[in-house]
C-alpha positions in Angstrom: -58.0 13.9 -8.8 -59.3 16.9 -10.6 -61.3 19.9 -10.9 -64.6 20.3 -9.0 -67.7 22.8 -9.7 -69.7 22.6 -6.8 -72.7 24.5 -7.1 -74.3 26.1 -3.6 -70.9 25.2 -2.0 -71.1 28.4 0.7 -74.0 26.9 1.9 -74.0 24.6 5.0 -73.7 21.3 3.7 -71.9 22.6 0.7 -69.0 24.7 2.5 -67.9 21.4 4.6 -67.6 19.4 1.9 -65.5 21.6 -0.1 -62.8 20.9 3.3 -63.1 17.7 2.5 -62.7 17.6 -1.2 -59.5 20.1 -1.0 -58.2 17.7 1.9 -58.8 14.5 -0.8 -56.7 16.7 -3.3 -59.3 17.5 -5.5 -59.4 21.3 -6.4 -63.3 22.6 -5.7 -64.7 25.9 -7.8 -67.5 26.9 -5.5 -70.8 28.3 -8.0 -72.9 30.2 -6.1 -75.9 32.6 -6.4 -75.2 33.9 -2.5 -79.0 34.2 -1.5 -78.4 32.0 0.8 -74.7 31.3 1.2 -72.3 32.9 3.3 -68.7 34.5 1.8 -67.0 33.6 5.4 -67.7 29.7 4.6 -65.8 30.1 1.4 -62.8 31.6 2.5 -59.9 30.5 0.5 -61.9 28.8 -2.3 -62.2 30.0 -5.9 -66.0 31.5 -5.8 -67.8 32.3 -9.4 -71.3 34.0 -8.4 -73.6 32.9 -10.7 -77.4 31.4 -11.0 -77.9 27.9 -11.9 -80.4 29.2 -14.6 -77.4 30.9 -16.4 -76.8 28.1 -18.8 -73.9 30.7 -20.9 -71.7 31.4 -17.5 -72.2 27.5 -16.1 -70.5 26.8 -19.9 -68.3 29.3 -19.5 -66.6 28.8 -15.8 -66.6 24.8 -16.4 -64.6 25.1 -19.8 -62.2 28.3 -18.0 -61.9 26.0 -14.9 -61.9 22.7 -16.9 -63.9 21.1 -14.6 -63.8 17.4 -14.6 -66.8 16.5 -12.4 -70.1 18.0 -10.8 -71.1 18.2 -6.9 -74.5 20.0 -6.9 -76.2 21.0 -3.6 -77.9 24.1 -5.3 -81.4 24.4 -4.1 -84.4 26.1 -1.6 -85.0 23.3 0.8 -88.1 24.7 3.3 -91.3 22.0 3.7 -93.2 24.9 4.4 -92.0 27.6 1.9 -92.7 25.2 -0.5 -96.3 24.8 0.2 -96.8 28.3 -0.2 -94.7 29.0 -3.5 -94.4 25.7 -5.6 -93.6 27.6 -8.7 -90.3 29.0 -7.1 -89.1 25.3 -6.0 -89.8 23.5 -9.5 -88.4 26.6 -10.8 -84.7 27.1 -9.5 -84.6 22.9 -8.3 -85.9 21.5 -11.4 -85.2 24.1 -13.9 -81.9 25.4 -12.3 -80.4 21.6 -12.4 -81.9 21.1 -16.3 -79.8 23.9 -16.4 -76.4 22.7 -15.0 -77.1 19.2 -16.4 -77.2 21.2 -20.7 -73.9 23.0 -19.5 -72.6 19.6 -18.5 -73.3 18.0 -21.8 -72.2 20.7 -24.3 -69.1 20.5 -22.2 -68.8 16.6 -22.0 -68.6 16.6 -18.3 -70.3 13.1 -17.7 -70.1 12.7 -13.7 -72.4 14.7 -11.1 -73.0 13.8 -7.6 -76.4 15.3 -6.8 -77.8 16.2 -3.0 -81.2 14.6 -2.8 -83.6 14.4 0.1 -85.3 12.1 2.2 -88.6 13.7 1.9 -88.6 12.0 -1.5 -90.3 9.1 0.3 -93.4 10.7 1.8 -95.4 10.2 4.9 -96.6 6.5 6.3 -93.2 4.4 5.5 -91.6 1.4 6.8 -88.8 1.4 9.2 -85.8 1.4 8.3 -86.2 3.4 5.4 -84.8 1.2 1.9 -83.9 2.6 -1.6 -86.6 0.3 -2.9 -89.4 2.3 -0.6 -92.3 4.0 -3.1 -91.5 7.4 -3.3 -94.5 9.3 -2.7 -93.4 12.9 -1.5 -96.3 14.8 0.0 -94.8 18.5 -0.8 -93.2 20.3 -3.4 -89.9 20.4 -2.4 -89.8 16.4 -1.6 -91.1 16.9 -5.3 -88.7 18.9 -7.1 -85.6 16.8 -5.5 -87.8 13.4 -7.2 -87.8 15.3 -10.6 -84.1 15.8 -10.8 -83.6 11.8 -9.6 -85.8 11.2 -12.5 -84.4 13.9 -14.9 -80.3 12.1 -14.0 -81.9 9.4 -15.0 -83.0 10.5 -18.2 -79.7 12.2 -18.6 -77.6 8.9 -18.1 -79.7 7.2 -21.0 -79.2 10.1 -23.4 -76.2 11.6 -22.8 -74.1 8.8 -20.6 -74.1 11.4 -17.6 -74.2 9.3 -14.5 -74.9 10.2 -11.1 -75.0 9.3 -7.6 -77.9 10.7 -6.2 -77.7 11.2 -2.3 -80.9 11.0 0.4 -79.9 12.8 3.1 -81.9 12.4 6.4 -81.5 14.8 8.9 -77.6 16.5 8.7 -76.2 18.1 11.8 -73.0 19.2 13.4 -70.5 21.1 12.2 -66.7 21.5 11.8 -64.8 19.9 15.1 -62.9 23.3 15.5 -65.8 25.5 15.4 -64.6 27.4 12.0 -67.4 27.1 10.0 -71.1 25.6 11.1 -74.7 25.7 10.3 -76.3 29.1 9.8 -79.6 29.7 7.7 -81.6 33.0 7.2 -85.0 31.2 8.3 -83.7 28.3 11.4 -86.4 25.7 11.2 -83.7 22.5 12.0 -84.1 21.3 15.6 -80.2 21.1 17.2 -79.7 24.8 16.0 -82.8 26.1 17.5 -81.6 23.7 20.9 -78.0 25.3 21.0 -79.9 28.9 20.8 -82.2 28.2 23.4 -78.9 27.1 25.1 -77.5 30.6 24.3 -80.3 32.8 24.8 -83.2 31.5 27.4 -85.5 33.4 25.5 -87.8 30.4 26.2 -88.5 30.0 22.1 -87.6 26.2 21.7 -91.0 24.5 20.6 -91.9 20.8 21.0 -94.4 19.8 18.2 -96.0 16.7 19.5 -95.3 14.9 22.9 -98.2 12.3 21.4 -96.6 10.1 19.4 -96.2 6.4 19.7 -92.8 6.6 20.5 -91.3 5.4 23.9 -91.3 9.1 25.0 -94.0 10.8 23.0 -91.9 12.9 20.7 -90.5 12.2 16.9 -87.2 10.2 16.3 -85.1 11.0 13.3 -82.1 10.0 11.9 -79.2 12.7 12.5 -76.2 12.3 10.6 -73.1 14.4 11.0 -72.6 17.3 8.3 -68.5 15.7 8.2 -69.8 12.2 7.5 -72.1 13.6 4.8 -69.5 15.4 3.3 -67.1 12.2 3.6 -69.9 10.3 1.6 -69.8 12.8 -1.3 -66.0 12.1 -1.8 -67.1 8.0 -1.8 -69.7 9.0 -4.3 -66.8 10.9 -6.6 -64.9 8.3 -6.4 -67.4 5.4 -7.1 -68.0 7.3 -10.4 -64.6 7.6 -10.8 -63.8 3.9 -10.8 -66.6 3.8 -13.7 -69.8 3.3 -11.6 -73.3 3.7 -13.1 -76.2 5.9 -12.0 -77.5 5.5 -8.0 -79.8 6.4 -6.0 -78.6 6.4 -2.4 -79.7 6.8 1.1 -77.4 8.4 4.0 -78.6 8.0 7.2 -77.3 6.2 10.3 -80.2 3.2 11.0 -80.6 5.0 14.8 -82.5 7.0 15.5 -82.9 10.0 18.6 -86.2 11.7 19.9 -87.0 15.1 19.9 -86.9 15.1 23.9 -83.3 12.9 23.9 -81.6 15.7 21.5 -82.9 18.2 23.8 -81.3 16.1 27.0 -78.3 15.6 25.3 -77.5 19.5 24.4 -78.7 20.1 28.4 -75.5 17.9 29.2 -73.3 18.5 26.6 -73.8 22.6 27.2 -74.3 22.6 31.1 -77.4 24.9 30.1 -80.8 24.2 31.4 -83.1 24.4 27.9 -86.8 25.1 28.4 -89.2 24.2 26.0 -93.0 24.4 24.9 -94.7 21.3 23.8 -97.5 22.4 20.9 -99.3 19.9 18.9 -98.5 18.1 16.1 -97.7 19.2 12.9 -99.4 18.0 10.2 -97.1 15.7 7.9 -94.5 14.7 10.7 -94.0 11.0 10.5 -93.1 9.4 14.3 -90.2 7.8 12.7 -88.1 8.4 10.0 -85.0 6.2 10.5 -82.7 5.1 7.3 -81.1 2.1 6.3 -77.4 2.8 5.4 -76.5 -1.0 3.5 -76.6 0.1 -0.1 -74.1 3.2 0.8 -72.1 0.6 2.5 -71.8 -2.0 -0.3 -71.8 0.4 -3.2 -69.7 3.6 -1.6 -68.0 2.5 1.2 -69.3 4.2 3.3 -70.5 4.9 7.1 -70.8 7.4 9.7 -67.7 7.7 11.9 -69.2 11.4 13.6 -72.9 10.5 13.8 -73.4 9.6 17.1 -75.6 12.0 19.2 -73.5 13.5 21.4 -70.5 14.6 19.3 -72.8 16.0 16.8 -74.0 18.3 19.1 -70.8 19.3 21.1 -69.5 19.6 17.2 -72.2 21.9 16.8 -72.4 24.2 19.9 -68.6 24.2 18.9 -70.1 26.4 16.3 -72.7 28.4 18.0 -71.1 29.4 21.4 -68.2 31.1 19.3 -70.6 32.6 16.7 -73.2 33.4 18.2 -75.2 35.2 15.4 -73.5 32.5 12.4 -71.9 34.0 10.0 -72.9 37.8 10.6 -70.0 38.5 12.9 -67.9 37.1 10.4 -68.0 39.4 7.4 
């Protein structure tokens, strides 16, 4: 057990697995810039505001804090906003974690678990998705997320820093109790924008794609519960821990739900009747994006105990019937 610097912990993924963490007896230092965190989701954890491109103050809070290992979720994560502005993705994902990863050497820290994406694979893959897949990302920030897994690499051969790099596939759910949930600036994630329908009736849910050869038209993905990815962060720590070398990892479930079950299953779950519009298709969605979980099994330990559909989203209208506008009327 030890000291933790968690960088972008008040975000979503990042607050839950500080609970976690604290629960497994480690002690987590949440680093944070705030632009897109949320104070209310770090209540009663050491915060140090900083930027990930502050090389001096990452230096300077692991030495004060003697941190012992790295849990890095720091990044802009939106397909689309990416597209638009690639120089501000390679920029604070790339350059902010080339950043973290010189602290970390001057400092001999020499373990980081590191949240990667799926969207390091690409479009037109098999099913279920392997480690061993071509990674082919077709946007910038499926890009920047393939640079770091390149750049640990690099970092493990000259510097012995080893890393456990972590694909999610699509995270969901929230805290059993309601305390603390999902909540972004810009909602583009599909069970949020359900539960608001839910909430609202402002008749705003969209469909993209009812076309698909799927058995009922719409896109399947792989939801896995925010608690189980959090849970496979500790198994990551811990693998490194035990002396494990540098891995590249998927998280995902190997089921997969349809746009037009998820929508069913919050009508039941909520009692609400959720309309929706069906538009076209998107450019870039795959039909299926499902992952195999075997090499997180054999090498971490690790499955999802919260994953399946139904308590993710009664986890996460948990969440959004008690706060109804996130985090807002919290602070």
């Amino acid at each position: 057990m030890g000291n933790l610097l968690v960088c972008g912990g008040a975000g979503y993924i990042g607050s839950h697995t500080l609970v976690v963490l604290r629960e497994a007896g480690y002690n987590p230092i949440v680093y944070d810039n705030m632009s897109e965190g949320h104070l209310a989701a770090v209540s009663g954890f050491t915060l140090i505001e900083g930027d990930l491109a502050d090389t001096e103050l990452l230096r300077e809070t692991i030495s004060r804090f003697d941190i012992d290992g790295v849990v890095h979720f720091a990044a802009y994560a939106l397909v689309g906003e990416s597209m638009k502005n690639p120089i501000k993705y390679y920029q604070n994902n790339v350059g902010g974690t080339a950043s973290l990863l010189e602290a970390m050497r001057d400092t001999n820290v020499r373990q980081i678990v590191f949240s990667s994406t799926c969207a390091t694979y690409g479009e037109n893959v098999p099913v279920p998705i392997t480690e061993d897949v071509p990674q082919e990302p077709c946007n910038p920030y499926g890009e920047s997320k393939l640079f770091v897994e390149k750049l640990l690499s690099r970092c493990d051969a000259a510097y012995g820093i080893k890393s456990v790099s972590l694909r999610y596939f699509n995270a969901a759910g929230a805290m059993q109790d309601g305390s603390i949930g999902e909540a972004h600036l810009l909602e583009t994630h599909l069970i949020p924008l359900t539960l608001k329908e839910a909430l609202c009736g402002e008749g705003k849910l969209e469909v993209f794609g009812l076309d698909y050869p799927t058995p009922d038209g719409s896109c399947i993905r792989d939801y896995v519960h925010v608690l189980d990815l959090a849970s496979a962060h500790l198994c990551a720590l811990r693998y490194l821990e035990r002396g494990g070398d540098t891995q590249f990892i998927n998280l995902g479930t190997g089921v997969g739900s349809s746009v037009l079950e998820v929508i069913q299953t919050a009508r039941e779950v909520t009692g609400r009747d959720i309309a929706y519009t069906a538009r076209e298709r998107r450019p870039g969605d795959p039909p299926v994006l499902i992952a195999s979980g075997k090499k997180a099994r054999q090498l971490l330990g690790w499955t999802a105990e919260r994953s399946d559909l139904r308590t993710i989203i009664a986890d996460a209208w948990s969440w959004h019937k008690t706060h109804p506008a996130g985090y807002g009327d919290m602070l």
